[in-house]
C-alpha positions as CSV (number, residue, x, y, z in Angstrom):
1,X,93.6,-37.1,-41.9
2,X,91.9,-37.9,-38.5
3,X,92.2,-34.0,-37.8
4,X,90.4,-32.6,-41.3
5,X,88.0,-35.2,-40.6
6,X,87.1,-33.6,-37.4
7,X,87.1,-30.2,-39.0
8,X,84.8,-31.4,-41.6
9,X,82.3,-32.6,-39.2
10,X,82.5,-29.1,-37.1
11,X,81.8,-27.4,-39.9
12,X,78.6,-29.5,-41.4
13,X,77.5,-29.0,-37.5
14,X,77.6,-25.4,-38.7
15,X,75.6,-25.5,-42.1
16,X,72.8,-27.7,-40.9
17,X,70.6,-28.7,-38.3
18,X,72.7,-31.2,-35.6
19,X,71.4,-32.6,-32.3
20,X,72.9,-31.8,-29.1
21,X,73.4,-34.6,-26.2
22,X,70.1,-33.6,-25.0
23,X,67.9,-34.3,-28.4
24,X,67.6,-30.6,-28.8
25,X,68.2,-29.3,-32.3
26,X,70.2,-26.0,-33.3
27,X,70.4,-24.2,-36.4
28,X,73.0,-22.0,-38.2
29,X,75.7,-21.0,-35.9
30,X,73.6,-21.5,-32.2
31,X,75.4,-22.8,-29.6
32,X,74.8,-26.6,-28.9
33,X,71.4,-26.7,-26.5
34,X,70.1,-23.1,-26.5
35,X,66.5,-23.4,-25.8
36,X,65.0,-21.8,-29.0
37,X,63.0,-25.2,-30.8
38,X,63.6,-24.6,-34.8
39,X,60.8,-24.9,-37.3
40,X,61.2,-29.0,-38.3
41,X,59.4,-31.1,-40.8
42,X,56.5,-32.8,-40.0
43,X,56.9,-36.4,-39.2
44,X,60.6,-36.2,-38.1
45,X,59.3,-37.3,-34.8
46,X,59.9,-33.8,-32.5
47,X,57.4,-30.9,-32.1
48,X,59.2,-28.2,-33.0
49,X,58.0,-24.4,-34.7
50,X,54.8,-24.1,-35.2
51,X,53.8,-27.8,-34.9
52,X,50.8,-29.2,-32.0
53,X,51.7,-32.9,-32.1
54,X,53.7,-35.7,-34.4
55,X,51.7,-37.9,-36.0
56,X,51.0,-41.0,-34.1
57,X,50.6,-39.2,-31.1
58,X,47.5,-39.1,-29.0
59,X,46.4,-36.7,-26.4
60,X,43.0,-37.4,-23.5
61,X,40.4,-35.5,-25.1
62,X,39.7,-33.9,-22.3
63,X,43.2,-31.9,-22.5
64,X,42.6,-30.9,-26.2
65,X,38.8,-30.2,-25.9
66,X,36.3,-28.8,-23.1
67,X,33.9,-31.5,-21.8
68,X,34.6,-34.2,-23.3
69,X,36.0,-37.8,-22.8
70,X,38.1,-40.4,-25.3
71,X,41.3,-40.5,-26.9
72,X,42.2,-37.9,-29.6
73,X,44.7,-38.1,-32.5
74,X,47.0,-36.1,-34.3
75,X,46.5,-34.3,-37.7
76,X,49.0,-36.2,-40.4
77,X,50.1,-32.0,-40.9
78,X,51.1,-32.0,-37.4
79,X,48.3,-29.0,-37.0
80,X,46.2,-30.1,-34.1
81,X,44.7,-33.0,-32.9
82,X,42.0,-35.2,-34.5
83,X,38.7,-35.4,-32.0
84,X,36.7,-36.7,-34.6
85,X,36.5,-39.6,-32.2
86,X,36.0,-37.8,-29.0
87,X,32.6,-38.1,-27.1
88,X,31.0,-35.4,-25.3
89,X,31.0,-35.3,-21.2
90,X,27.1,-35.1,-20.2
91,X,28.2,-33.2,-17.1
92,X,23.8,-32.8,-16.5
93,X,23.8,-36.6,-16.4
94,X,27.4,-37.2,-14.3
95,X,26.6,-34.8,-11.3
96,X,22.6,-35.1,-10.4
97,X,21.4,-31.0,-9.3
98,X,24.0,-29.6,-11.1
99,X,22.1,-26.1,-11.6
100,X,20.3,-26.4,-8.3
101,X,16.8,-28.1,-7.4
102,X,15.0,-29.1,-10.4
103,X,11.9,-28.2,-8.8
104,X,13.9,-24.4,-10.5
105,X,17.2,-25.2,-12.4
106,X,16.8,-27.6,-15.6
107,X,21.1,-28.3,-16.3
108,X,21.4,-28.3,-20.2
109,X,24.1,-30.1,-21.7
110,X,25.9,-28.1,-24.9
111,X,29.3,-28.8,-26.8
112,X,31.3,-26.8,-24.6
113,X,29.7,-28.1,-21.1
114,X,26.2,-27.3,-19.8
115,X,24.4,-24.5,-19.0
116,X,21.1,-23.7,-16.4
117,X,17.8,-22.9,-17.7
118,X,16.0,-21.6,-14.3
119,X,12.7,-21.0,-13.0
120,X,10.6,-20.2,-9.8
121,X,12.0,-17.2,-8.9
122,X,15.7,-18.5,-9.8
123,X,17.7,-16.8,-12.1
124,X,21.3,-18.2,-13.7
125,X,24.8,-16.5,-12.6
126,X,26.6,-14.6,-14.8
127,X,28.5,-17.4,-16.7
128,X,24.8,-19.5,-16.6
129,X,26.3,-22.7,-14.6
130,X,24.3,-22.0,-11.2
131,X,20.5,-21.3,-10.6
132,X,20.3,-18.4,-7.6
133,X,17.4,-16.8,-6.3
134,X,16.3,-13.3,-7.3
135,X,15.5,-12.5,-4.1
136,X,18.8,-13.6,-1.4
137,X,16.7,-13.4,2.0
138,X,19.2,-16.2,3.5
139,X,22.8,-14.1,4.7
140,X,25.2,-13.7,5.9
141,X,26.4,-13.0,2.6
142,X,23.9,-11.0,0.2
143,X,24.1,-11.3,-3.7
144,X,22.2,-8.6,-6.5
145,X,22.5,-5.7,-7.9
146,X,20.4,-3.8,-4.8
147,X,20.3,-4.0,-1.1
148,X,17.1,-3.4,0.4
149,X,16.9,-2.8,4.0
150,X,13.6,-3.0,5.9
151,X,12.6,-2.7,9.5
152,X,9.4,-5.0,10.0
153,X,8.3,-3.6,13.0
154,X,5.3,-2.6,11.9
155,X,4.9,-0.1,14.7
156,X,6.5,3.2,13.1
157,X,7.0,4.5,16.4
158,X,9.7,2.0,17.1
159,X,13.1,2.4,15.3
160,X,16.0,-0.1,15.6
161,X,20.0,0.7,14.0
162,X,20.0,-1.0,10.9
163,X,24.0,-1.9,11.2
164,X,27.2,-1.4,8.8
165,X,25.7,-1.2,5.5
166,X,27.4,-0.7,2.6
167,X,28.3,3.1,2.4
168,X,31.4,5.1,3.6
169,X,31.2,7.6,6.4
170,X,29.7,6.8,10.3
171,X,26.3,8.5,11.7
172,X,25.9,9.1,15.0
173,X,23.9,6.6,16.2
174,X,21.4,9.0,17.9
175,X,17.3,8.4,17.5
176,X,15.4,10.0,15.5
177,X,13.3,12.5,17.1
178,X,9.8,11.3,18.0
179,X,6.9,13.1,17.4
180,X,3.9,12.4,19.0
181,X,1.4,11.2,16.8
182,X,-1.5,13.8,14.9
183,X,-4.8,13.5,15.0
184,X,-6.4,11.9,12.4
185,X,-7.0,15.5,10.4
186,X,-4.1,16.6,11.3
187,X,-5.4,19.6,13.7
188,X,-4.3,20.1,17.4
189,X,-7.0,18.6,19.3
190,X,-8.1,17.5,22.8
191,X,-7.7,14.0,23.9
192,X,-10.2,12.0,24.0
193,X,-11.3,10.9,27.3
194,X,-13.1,7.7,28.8
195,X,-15.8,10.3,30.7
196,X,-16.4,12.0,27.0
197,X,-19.3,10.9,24.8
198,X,-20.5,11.9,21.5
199,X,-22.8,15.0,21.6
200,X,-26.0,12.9,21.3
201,X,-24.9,10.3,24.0
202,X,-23.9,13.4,26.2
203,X,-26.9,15.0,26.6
204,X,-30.3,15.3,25.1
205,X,-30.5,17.7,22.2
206,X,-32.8,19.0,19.8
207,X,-32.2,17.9,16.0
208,X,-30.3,20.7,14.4
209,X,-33.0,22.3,11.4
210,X,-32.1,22.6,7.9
211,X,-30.9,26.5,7.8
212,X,-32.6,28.6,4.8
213,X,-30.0,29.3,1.8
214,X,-28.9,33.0,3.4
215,X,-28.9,32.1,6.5
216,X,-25.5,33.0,8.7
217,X,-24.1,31.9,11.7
218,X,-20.5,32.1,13.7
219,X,-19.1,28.6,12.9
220,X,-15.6,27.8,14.7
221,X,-12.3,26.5,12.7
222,X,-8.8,26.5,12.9
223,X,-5.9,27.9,11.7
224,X,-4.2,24.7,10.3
225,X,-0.6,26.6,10.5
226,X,-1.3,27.6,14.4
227,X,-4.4,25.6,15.4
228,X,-5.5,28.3,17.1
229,X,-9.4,28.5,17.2
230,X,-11.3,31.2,16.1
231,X,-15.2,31.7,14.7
232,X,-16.1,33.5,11.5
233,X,-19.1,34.3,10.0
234,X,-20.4,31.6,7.8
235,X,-23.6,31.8,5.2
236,X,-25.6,29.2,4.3
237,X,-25.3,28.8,0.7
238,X,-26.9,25.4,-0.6
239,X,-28.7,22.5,1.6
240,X,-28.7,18.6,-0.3
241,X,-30.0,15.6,0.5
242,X,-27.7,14.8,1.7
243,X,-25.4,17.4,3.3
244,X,-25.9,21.5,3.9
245,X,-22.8,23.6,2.4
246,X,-21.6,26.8,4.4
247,X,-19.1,29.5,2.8
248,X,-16.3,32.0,5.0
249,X,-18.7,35.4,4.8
250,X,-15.4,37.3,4.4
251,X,-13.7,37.7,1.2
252,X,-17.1,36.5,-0.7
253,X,-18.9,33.6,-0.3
254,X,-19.3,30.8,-2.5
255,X,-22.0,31.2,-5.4
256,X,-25.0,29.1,-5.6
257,X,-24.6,27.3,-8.8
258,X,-21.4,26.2,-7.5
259,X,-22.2,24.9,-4.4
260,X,-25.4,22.8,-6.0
261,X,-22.8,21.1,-8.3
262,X,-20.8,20.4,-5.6
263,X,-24.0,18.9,-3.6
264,X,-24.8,17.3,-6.2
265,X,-22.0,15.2,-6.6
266,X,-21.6,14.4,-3.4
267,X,-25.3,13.5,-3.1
268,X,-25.2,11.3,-6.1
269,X,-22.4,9.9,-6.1
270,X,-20.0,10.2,-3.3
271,X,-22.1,9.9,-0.3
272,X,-23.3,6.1,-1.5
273,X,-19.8,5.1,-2.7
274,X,-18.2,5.8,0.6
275,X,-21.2,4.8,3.0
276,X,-21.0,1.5,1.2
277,X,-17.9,0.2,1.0
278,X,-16.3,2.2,4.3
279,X,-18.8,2.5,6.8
280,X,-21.8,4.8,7.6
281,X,-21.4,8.5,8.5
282,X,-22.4,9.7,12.3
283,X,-25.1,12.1,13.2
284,X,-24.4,13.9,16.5
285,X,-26.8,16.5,15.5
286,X,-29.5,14.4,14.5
287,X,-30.0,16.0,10.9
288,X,-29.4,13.9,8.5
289,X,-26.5,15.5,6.8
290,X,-23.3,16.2,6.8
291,X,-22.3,20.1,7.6
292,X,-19.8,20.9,5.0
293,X,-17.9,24.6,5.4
294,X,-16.1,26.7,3.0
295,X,-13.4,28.5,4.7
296,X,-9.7,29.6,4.3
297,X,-7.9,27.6,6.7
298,X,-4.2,28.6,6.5
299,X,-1.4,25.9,5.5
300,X,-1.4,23.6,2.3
301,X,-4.3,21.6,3.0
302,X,-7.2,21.3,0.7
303,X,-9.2,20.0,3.8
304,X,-9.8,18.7,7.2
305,X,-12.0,16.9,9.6
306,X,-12.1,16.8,13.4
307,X,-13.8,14.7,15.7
308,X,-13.3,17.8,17.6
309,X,-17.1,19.0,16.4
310,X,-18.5,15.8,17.5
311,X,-18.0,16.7,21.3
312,X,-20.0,19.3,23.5
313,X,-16.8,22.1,23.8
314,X,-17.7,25.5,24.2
315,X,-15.1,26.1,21.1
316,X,-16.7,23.3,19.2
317,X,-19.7,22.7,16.4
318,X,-21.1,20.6,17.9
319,X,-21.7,18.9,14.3
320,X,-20.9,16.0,12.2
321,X,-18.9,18.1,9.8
322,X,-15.9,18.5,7.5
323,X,-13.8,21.9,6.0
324,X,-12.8,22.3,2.5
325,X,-10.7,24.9,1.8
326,X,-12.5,28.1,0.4
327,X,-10.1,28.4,-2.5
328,X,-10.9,25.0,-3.8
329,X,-14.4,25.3,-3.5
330,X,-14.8,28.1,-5.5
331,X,-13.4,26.1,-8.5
332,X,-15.8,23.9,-8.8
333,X,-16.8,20.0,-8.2
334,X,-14.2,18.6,-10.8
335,X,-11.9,20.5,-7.6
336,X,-13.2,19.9,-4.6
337,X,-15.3,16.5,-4.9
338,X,-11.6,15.0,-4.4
339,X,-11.0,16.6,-1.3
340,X,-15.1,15.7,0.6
341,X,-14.4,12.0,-0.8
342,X,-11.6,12.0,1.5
343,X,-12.3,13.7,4.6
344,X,-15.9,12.1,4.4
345,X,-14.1,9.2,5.0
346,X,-12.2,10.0,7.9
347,X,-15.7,11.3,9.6
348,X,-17.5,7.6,8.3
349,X,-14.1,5.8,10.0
350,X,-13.9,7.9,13.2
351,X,-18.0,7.0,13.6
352,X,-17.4,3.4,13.4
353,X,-13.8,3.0,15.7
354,X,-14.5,6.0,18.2
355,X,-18.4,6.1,18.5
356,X,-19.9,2.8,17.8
357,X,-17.1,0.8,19.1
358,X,-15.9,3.5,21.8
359,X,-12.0,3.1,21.0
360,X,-10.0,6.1,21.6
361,X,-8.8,6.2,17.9
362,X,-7.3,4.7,15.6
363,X,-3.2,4.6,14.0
364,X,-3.5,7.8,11.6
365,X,-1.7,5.9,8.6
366,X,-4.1,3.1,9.0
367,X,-6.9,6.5,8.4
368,X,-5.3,8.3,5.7
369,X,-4.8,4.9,3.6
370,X,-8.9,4.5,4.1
371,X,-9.1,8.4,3.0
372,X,-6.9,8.2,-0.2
373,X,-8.5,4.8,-0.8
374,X,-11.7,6.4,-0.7
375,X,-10.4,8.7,-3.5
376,X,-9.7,5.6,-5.5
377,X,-12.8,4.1,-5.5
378,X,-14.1,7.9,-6.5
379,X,-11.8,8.1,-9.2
380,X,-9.7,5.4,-10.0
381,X,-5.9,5.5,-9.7
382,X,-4.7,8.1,-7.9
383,X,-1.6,9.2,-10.3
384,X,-0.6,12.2,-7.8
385,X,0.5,9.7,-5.4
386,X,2.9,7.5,-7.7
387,X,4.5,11.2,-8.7
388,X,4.7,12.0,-4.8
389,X,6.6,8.5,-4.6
390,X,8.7,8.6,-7.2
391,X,9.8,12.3,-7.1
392,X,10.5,12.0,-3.0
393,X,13.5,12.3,-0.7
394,X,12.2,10.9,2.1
395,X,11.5,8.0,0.7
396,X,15.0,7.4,-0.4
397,X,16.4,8.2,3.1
398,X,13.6,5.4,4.4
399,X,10.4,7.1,5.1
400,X,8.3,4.9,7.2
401,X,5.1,3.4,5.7
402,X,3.4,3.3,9.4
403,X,4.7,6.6,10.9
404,X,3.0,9.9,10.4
405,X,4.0,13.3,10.7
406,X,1.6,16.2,9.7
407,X,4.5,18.4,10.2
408,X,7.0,16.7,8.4
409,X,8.9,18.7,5.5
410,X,7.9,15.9,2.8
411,X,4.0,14.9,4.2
412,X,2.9,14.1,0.3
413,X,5.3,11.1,0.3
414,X,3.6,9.9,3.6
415,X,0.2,10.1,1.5
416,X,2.1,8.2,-1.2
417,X,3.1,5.4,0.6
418,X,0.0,4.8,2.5
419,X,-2.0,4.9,-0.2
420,X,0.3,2.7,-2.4
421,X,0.5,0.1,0.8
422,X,-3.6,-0.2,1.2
423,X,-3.9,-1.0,-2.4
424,X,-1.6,-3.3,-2.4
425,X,-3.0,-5.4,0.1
426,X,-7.0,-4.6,-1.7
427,X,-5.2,-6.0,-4.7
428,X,-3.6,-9.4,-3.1
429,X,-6.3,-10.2,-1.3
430,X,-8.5,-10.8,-3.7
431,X,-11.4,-9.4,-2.2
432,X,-12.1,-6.0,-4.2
433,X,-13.7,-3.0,-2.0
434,X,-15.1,-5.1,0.3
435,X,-11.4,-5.1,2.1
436,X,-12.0,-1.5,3.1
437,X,-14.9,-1.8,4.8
438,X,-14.3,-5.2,6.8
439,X,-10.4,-3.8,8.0
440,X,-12.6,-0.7,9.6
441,X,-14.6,-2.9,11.4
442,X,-11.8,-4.8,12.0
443,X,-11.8,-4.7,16.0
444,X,-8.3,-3.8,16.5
445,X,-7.7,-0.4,14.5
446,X,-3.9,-1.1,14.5
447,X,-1.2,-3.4,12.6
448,X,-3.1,-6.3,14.1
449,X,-6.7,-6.0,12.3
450,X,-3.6,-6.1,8.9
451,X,-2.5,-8.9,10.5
452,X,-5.5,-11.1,10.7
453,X,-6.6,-9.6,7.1
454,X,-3.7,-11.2,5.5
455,X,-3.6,-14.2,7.4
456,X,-7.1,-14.5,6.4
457,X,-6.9,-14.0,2.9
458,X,-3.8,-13.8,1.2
459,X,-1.1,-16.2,3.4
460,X,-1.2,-17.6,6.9
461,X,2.3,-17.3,7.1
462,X,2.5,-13.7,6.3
463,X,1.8,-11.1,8.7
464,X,1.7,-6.8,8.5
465,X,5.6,-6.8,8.9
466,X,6.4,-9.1,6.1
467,X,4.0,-7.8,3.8
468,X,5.5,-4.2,4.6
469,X,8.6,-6.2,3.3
470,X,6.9,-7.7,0.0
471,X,5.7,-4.2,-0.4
472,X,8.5,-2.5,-0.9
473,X,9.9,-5.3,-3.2
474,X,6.8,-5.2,-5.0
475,X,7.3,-1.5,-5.7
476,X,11.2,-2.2,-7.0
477,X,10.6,-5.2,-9.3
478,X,6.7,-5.0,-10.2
479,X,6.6,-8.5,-10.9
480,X,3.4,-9.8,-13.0
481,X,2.6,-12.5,-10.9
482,X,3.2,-13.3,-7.0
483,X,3.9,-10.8,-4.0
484,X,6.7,-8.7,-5.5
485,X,4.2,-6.7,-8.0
486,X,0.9,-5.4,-8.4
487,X,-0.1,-8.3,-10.3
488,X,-0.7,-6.1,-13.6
489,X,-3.5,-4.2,-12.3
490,X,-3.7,-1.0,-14.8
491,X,-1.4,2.4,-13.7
492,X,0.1,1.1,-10.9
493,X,3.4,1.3,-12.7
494,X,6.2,3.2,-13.9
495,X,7.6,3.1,-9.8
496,X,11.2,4.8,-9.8
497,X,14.5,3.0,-7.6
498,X,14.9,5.5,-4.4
499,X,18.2,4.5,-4.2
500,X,19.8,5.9,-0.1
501,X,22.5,8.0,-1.0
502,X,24.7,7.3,2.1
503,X,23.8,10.9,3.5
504,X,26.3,10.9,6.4
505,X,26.7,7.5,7.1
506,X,26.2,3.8,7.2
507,X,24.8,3.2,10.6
508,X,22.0,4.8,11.6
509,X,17.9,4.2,12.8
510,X,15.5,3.5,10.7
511,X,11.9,3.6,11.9
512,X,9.4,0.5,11.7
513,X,7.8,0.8,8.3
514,X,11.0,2.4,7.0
515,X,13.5,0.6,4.2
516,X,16.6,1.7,2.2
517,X,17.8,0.8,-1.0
518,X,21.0,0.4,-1.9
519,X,22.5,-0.1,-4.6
520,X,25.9,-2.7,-5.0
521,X,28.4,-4.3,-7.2
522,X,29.7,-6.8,-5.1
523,X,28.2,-9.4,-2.6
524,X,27.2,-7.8,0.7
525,X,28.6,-9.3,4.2
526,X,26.9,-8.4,7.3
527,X,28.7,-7.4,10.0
528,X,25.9,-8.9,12.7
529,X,25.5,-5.2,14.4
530,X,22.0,-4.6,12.8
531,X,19.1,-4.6,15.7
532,X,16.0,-6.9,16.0
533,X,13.5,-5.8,13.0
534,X,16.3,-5.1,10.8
535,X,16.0,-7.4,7.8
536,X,18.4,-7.3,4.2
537,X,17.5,-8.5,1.2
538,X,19.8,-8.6,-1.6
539,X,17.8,-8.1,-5.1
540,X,18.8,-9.2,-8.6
541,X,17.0,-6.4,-11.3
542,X,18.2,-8.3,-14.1
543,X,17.4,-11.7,-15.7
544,X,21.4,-12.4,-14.7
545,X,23.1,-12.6,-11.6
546,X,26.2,-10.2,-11.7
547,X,28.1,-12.8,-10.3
548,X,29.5,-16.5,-11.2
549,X,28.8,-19.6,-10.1
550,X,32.1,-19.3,-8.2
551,X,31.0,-16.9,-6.2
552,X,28.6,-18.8,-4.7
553,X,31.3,-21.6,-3.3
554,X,31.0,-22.4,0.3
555,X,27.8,-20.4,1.2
């Protein structure tokens, strides 16, 4: 009896759920504790199948529930738990600065957690529970989406290794060649020297007399691709108020009606907007006017000028004048007007820093901003420039604002950045055109009249090589408002990334004036082999940073 007994119980263990020594349960024919839990019936007081909890039982909310505190109960269908009476965690109100400084992160709380609202130039990570800055000036470790690297020398003669950036491949740590620096025309010239005077400080002269419209004389020039000096015949073909126009004899010279138009814009119009807000022209000769000659001059330049004239050389013209090239001329005002608006400023700037104040000159890409800014205020927004900027290669291998080559293979994108640099100072300090004419007389002519400009006007704190800096951020993000833009003013837009394509290396000089832009994925490290001058930035383009919160731990 005892023995069927037994069997009897072995074989119910078989047809229906039993419980091993350890509480488990088993089902069918499964060996006593195998770790498989069996679908059970709510209420029998084990979790088993596809149950969350017995009823009765209670869990922390903050186990069930993101950011929140209390106790929470389970669902009578053993489903989940019950955090109807859990209470939110105010994780803005437990931990004061959460997002950061409120004077730019505002931490607001939601039913998940919190998130930052951010301000001031600070921008939330990617998973919005930090405020960062845009701009990551601080190191070693730089966040963004871009690198940019900037030399703030402002002196574009001196160069510094910029360190290990982020590219494959080594460079030759070799300088860059230098180049001694042009004249301000860009044509081989003398020295100046301290015995040397202007012509009508040299000697006594006679005033040169108006010639007669067919006149002809031998007037020297140079060959801009040689600068050899030769002299051609030149005719007198129209005399203004306040300039006389000469054409090259060879090849035909310029007609009449074409030359008044010319005059006549430069008479009415030009002459009065560059004597007023650059400075006044010179008059070696004692005439009056400016000499203006028509005359094929070899290279890609639409013109020249020279102080070279203004001095008593046998070779010279002894003649406050400036060369347009023929070709141009012949077109027309709408042409050539550009062209005298430009190099009539280079003779009103070369008056005022090497004849009135006797200097021996002045930093050429401190002149040729003052020359395409006189083109500005001829005709507005120079377009041309932008296009040279954005469609460059030099400028993506970090072409130097404050170095000048007239020999360079990409000499547009030197015109580009000058011009783009002078405005954006005009524009930040407030003070309209009268910034060009008080920098001229400005008693440095180099980085330091900058300097004192912007110290003056726009930020004590700032100076040439910072704003250099601000400058090519500016041309990046175009911000509305602040240093890092144009603040809205009409066509200075549409600026294209020059990202550095790693061309060889990731060590290498970069000039004063120069910068790189790089672009990134991941936070940057320094390696602490860059040189003096060398500064990184990292840059955010978006309204997010590409990385969390967590990435930010420990910096």
């Amino acid at each position: 009896m005892q023995k069927v007994l037994m069997m009897f119980l072995m074989i119910g263990c078989l047809l229906v759920a039993c419980d091993d020594a350890a509480g488990k349960k088993t089902v069918d024919n499964e060996a006593v504790g195998d770790t498989d839990v069996i679908a059970s019936a709510c209420g029998d007081g084990a979790v088993g199948g596809d149950e969350a909890c017995e009823p009765g039982d209670t869990a922390d909310c903050a186990e069930v529930t993101t950011g929140s505190t209390g106790t929470a109960t389970c669902w009578e269908d053993c489903s989940g738990w019950d955090t109807a009476t859990c209470k939110d965690t105010d994780e803005c109100a437990a931990t004061k600065d959460l997002c950061g400084d409120p004077d730019y992160a505002e931490c607001e709380n939601t039913d998940a957690g919190y998130r930052c609202i951010c301000t001031n130039g600070y921008i939330p990570t990617s998973d919005e529970l930090l405020c960062v800055p845009r701009y990551d000036f601080d190191g070693p470790i730089y966040h963004g989406d871009m690198l940019l690297v900037v030399n703030e020398e402002p002196n574009g003669e001196m160069s510094s290794i910029v360190g290990t950036l982020p590219q494959p491949g080594k460079m030759t740590k070799a300088a860059l060649p230098r180049t001694p620096q042009a004249a301000v025309s860009g044509l081989p010239r003398r020295p100046f020297t301290a015995v040397e005077r202007p012509l009508n400080r040299y000697r006594a002269i006679e005033p040169a007399l108006d010639p007669v419209v067919g006149d002809r004389t031998m007037l020297w020039t140079s060959d801009l691709n040689t600068g050899k000096r030769e002299q051609v015949e030149a005719e007198a073909v129209y005399v203004g108020e306040h300039c006389i126009m000469w054409s090259e004899v060879s090849g035909g010279v310029i007609a009449e009606s074409t030359a008044r138009g010319i005059a006549d814009e430069f008479d009415n119009t030009i002459f009065d907007l560059v004597t007023e807000n650059f400075y006044e022209p010179s008059d070696v000769d004692q005439n009056g006017k400016i000499s203006m000659f028509f005359v094929s001059m070899g290279g890609n330049a639409g013109g020249y000028f020279s102080p070279y004239e203004l001095y008593d050389y046998e070779d010279s013209n002894k003649a406050d004048m400036i060369f347009i090239e023929k070709m141009i001329g012949q077109f027309g005002a709408q042409y050539a007007s550009d062209v005298i608006a430009h190099e009539f400023e280079h003779l009103v700037h070369n008056n005022r820093d090497a004849l009135v104040e006797g200097k021996q000159n002045f930093l050429t890409w401190m002149a040729e901003g003052m020359s395409t800014s006189a083109e500005h205020v001829y005709r507005g927004f120079q377009r041309d420039y932008r296009n040279a900027y954005n469609d460059s290669d030099s400028v993506s291998e970090g072409l130097s604002v404050t170095y000048w080559d007239y020999n360079g293979s990409d000499i547009t994108a030197n015109y580009a950045l000058t011009y783009l640099f002078h405005q954006y100072i005009r524009i930040h300090s407030g003070q309209g055109n009268a910034f060009y004419r008080e920098l001229i007389e400005s008693p440095n002519n180099d980085h330091l009249d900058f300097d004192a400009y912007i110290q003056k006007y726009i930020d004590p704190e700032l100076d040439c090589g910072k704003m250099l800096t601000n400058f090519r951020i500016a041309l990046i993000m175009n911000e509305a408002t602040g240093l890092y833009g144009f603040k809205k003013e009409p066509s200075f837009t549409n600026f294209s990334k020059k990202y550095w394509q790693g061309n060889g290396g990731n060590e290498f000089y970069l000039r004063g004036g120069g910068a790189l832009q790089i672009a990134i994925d991941r936070p940057f490290k320094e390696k602490n082999d860059k040189e003096p001058g060398i500064r990184y930035i990292g840059i955010h383009l978006g309204d997010t940073a590409i990385d969390a919160a967590a990435d930010y731990a420990g910096e």
